[in-house]
C-alpha positions in Angstrom: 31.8 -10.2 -2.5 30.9 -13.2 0.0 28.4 -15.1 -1.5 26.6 -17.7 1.1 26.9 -21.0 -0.5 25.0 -23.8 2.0 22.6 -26.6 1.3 20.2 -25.5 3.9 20.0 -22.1 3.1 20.4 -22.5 -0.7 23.0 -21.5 -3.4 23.1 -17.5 -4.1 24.7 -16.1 -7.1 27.1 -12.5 -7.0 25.1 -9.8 -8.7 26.2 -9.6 -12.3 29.4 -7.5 -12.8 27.5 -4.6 -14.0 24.7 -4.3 -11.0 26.4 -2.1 -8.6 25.1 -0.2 -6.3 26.1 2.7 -8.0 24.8 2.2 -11.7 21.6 1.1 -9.6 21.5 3.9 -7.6 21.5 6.4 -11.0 19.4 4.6 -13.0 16.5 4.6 -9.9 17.6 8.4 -9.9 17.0 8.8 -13.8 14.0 7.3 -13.6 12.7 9.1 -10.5 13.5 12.8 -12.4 11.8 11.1 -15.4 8.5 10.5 -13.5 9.2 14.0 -11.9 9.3 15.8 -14.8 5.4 13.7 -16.5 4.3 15.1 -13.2 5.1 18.4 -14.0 3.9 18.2 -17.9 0.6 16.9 -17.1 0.3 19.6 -14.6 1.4 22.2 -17.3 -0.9 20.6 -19.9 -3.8 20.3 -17.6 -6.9 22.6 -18.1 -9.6 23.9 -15.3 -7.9 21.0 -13.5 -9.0 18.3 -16.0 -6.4 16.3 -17.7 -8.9 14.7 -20.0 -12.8 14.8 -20.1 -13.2 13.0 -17.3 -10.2 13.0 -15.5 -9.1 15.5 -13.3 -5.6 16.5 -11.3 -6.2 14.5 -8.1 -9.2 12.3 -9.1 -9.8 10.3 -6.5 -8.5 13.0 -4.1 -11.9 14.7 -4.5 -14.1 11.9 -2.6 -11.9 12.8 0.1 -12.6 16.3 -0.2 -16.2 15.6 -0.5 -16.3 13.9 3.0 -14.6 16.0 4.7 -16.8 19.2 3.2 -20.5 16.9 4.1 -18.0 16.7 7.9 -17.6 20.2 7.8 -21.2 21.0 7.4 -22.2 18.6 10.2 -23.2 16.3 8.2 -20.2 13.4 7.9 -22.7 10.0 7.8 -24.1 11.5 4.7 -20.5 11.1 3.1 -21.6 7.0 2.7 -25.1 8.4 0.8 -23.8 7.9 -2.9 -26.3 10.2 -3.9 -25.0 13.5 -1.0 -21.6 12.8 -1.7 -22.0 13.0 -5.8 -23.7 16.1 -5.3 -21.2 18.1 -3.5 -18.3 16.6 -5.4 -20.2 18.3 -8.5 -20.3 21.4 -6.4 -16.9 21.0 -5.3 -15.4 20.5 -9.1 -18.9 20.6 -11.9 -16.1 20.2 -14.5 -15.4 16.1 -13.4 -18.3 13.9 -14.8 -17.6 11.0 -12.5 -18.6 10.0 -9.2 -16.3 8.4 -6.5 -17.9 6.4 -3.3 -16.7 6.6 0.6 -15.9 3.8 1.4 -13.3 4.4 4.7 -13.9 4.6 8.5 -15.3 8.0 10.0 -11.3 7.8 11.5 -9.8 9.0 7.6 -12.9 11.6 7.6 -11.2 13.4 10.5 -8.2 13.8 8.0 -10.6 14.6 5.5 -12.5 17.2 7.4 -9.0 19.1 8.5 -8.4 19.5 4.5 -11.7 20.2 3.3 -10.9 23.9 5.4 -8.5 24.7 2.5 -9.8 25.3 -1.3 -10.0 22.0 -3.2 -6.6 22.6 -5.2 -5.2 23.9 -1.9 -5.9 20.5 0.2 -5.2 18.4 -3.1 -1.8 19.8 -2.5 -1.0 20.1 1.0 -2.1 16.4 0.8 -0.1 15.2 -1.5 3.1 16.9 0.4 1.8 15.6 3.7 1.8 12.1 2.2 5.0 12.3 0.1 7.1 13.7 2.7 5.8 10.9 5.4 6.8 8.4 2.6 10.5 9.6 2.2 10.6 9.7 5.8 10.2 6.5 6.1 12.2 5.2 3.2 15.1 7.1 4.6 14.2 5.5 8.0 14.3 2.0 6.6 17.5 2.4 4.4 19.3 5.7 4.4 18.6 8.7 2.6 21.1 7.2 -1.0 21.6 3.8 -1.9 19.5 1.8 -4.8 17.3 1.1 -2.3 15.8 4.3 -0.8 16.5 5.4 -4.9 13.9 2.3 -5.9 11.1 3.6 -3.4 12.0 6.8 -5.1 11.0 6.0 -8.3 8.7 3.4 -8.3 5.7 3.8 -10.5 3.7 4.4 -6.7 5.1 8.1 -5.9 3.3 9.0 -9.6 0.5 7.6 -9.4 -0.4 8.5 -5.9 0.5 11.9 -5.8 -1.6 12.3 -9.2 -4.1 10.7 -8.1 -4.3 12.5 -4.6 -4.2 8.8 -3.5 -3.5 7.5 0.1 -1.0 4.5 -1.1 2.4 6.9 -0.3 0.8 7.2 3.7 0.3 3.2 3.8 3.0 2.8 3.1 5.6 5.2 5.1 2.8 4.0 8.0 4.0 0.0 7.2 7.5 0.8 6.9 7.8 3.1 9.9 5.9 0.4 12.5 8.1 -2.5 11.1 11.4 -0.7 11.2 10.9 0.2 14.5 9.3 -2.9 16.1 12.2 -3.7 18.1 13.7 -0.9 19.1 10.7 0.9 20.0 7.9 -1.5 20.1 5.2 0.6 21.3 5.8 3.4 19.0 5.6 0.7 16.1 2.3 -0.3 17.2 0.8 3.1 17.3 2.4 3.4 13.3 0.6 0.2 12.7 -2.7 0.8 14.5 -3.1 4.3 12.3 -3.3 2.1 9.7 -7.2 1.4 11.1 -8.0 4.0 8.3 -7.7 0.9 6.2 -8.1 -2.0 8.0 -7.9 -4.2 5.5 -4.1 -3.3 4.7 -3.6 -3.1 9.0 -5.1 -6.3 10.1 -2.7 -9.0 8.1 0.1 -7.4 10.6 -1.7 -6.8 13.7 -2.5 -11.3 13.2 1.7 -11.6 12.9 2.7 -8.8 15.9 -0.4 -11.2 18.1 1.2 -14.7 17.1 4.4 -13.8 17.6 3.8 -12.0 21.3 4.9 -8.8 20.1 2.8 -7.5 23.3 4.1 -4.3 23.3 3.6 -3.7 19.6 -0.2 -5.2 20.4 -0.6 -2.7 22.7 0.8 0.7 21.0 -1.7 -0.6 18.1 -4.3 -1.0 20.0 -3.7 2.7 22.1 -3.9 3.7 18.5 -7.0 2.7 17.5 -8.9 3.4 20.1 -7.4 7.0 20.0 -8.4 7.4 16.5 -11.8 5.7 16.6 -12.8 8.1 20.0 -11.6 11.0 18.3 -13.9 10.7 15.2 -16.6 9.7 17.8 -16.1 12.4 19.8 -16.0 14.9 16.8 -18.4 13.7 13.8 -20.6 12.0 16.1 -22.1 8.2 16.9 -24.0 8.6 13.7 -21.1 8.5 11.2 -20.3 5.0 12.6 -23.8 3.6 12.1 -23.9 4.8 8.7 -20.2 3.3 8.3 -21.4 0.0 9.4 -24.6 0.0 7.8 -22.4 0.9 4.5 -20.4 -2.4 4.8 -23.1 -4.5 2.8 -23.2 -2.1 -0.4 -19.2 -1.8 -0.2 -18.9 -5.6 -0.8 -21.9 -5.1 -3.5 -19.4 -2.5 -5.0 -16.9 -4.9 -4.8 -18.8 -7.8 -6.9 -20.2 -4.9 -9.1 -19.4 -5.1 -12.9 -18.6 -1.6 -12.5 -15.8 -1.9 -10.6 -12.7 -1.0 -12.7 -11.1 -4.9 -12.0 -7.9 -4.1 -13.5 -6.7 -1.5 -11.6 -7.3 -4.3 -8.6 -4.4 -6.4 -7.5 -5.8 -9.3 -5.4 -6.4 -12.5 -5.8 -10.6 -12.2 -6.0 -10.2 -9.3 -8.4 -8.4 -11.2 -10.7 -10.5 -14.0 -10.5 -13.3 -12.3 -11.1 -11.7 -10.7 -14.6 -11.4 -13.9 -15.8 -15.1 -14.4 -15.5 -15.0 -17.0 -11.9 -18.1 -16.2 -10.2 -18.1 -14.1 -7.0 -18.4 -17.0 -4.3 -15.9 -19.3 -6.0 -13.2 -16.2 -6.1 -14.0 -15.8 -2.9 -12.6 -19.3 -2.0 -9.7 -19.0 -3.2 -9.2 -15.5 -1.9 -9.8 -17.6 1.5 -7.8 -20.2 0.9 -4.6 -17.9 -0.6 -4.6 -16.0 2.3 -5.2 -19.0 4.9 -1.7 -20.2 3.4 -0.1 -17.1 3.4 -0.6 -15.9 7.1 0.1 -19.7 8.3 3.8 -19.2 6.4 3.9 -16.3 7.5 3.1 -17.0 10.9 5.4 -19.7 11.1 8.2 -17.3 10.4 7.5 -14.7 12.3 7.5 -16.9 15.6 10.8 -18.7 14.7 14.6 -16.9 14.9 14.9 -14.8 11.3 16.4 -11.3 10.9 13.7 -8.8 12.0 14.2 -7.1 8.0 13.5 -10.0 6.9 10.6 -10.5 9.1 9.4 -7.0 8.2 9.8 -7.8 4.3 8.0 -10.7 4.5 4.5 -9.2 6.4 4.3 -6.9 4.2 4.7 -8.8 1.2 1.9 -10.9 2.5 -0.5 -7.9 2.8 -1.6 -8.1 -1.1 -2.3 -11.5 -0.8 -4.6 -11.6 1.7 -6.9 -8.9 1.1 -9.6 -9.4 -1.6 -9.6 -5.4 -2.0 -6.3 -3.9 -3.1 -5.7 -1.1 -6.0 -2.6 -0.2 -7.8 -1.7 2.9 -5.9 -2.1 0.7 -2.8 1.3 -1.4 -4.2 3.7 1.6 -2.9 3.7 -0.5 0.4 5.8 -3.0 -1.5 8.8 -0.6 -1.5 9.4 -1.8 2.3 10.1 -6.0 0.6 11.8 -4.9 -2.7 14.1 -2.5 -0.7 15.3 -5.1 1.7 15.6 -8.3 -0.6 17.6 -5.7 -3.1 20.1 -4.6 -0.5 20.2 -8.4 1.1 21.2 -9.4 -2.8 23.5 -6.9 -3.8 25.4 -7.9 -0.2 25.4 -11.4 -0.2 24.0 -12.6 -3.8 20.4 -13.5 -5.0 18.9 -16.9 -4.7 18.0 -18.0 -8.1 15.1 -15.8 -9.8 15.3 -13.3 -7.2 16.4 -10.2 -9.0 14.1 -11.1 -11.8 11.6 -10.8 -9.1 12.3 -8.0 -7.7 12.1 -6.4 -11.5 8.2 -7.4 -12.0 7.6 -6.3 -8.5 8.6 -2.7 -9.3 7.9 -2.7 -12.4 4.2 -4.6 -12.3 2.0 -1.4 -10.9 2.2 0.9 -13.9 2.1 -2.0 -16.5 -0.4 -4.4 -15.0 -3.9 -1.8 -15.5 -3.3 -1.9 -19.3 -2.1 -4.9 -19.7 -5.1 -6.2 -17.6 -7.7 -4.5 -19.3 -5.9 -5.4 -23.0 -5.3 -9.6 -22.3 -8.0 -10.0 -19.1 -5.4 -11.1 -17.1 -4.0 -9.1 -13.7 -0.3 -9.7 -12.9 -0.2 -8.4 -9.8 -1.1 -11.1 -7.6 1.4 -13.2 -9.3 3.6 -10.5 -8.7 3.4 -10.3 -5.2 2.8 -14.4 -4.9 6.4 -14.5 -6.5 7.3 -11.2 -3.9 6.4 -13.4 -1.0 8.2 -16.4 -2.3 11.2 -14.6 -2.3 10.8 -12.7 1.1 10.4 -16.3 2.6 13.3 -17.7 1.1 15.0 -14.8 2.4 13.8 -15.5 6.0 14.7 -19.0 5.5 17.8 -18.2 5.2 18.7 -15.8 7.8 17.1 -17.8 10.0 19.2 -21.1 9.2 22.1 -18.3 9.5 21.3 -17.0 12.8 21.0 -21.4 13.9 24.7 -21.6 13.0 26.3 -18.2 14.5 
């Protein structure tokens, strides 16, 4: 193996001798049949749909369902009254004691609204396929359908938890991962992947600010078609109403969001982990600013300057989790995209220092870091994806001093 070796790109180090691609490759395989097979006991030891008393199969898939039934009945602005949307998800499953907001644009409730036609366990299911296969698309998209790194999106902690969950995490992320790969090939068509993304701005907007600084105009405009495609739609089908209530529902989503009820360590962010460790709501707020200020400007600085579009791509969406106070577990699948290319870059060319240990937490930090938040009070998955970011910037550092000498 060639292993770059220059002062202004940094020293790399060969994989150890026993990290091939091949051992990698099985052991992402083993552990993908592993979480394949809890899947299929919890599904087996499930009853009425509940896997414990207040825990059903596709919990938070049931919100979803709840909007899109209030949609169905012609009423979709009552899916952001706390009090209409608890009441149908008790008609909709009376077995689940717990109650699950609305917080998305009317844009997901068209999505919602096209499932809530099937039976609840029906949609929960056609769901979960819709946003599994779009997530192995994508991963086959970005790097082949074998290799450790399509294997590593395989069986990353993400795939489980989403699809048990009826989480939207999997479609984030194949969304990402399908605009980036794309973006120079077919620009346009990688800003209509990203604009979709609208459903959740929050995850959407940290790479619309990169594609606009570096005058990805094409891109701009695909994303932007998007949008405005999605956003009529729901207008032209739930109504103008939907949108008021959406807006008017902004103020108690950030009241959710400083609530004591909010379950903090299943949050990733930066403010979320403040707040666990007791900082009041303003000053996490600050530094939620201020981390993300610094992120976007490095990230902005790179993405206008001559690295490798992969690295580029790893590096955007590395920076997503940094910037946004609101971020859940499930919502980590998008890192698949940044672990996938720094792990084939490394097992190529070498690992700067503390890389592959990096790329270990990453993986590794979304099924560990609930427990471990809500044991010790402190969330490792910002420093996760701080230390994700790191690396993806070293990376474009690198390729882009590479590119300067060829």
């Amino acid at each position: 193996m060639t292993v770059v070796r220059d002062a202004a790109i940094g020293a790399t180090t060969a994989p150890p001798g026993w990290l091939t691609p091949i051992r990698l490759t099985r052991a992402a395989q083993a552990v993908a049949v592993a979480f394949l097979l809890a899947g299929l006991a919890t599904f087996l030891l499930m009853r009425d749909m509940m896997v414990s008393s207040d825990r059903a199969i596709g919990a938070d898939f049931l919100g979803v369902y709840a909007a899109g039934v209030l949609a169905r009945e012609g009423q979709p602005a009552r899916a952001y009254d706390h009090h209409a949307i608890a009441a149908v998800e008790r008609r909709v499953l009376p077995q689940a004691d717990y109650f699950l907001a609305w917080p998305y644009p009317p844009v997901f409730q068209l999505v919602a609204r096209a499932l809530a036609a099937l039976p609840y366990v029906w949609a929960y299911v056609v769901w979960a396929a819709i946003s599994l296969v779009a997530y192995v698309l994508a991963m086959q998209r970005a790097f082949g359908g074998s290799g450790p790194a399509f294997w590593s999106a395989m069986a990353s902690a993400n795939v489980y938890i989403n699809v048990l969950h009826g989480q939207n995490g999997l479609l984030s992320a194949a969304l990402m991962a399908a605009g980036l790969v794309v973006l120079r090939a077919r620009p346009v068509l990688a800003g209509i992947a990203i604009g979709a993304l609208c459903y959740k701005p929050h995850l959407g907007l940290p790479i619309g600010i990169l594609l606009l600084s570096a005058g990805r105009w094409p891109a701009v405009l695909g994303a932007a078609l998007s949008v405005a495609t999605l956003g009529g739609a729901s207008l032209l089908v739930l109504g103008s109403e939907v949108w008021d209530a959406f807006l008017h529902n902004g103020a108690s989503t950030r009241a959710l969001l400083e609530s004591p009820e909010l379950p903090l360590k299943k949050l990733g962010t930066v403010f979320s982990s403040a707040r666990l460790l007791g900082v009041a709501a303003v000053a996490a707020y600050v530094l939620q600013g201020l981390v993300a200020a610094l992120v976007l400007l490095l990230a902005v600085l790179v993405w206008r300057g001559p690295a490798d579009e992969g690295a580029k791509a790893a590096l955007a969406v590395a920076a997503v989790p940094l910037v946004t106070p609101y971020l859940f577990d499930y919502d980590y699948a998008i890192l698949a995209l940044p672990i996938g290319v720094l792990l084939s870059d490394g097992l190529r060319h070498g690992w700067p220092r503390a890389t592959l240990a990096i790329l270990i937490l990453a993986w590794l930090a979304p099924i560990i870091a609930p427990d471990l938040a809500g044991n010790t009070g402190i969330q490792i998955l910002p420093l996760a994806s701080a230390a994700l970011f790191w690396a993806a910037w070293r990376h474009c550092r690198r390729t882009a001093v590479q590119r300067s000498l060829s």
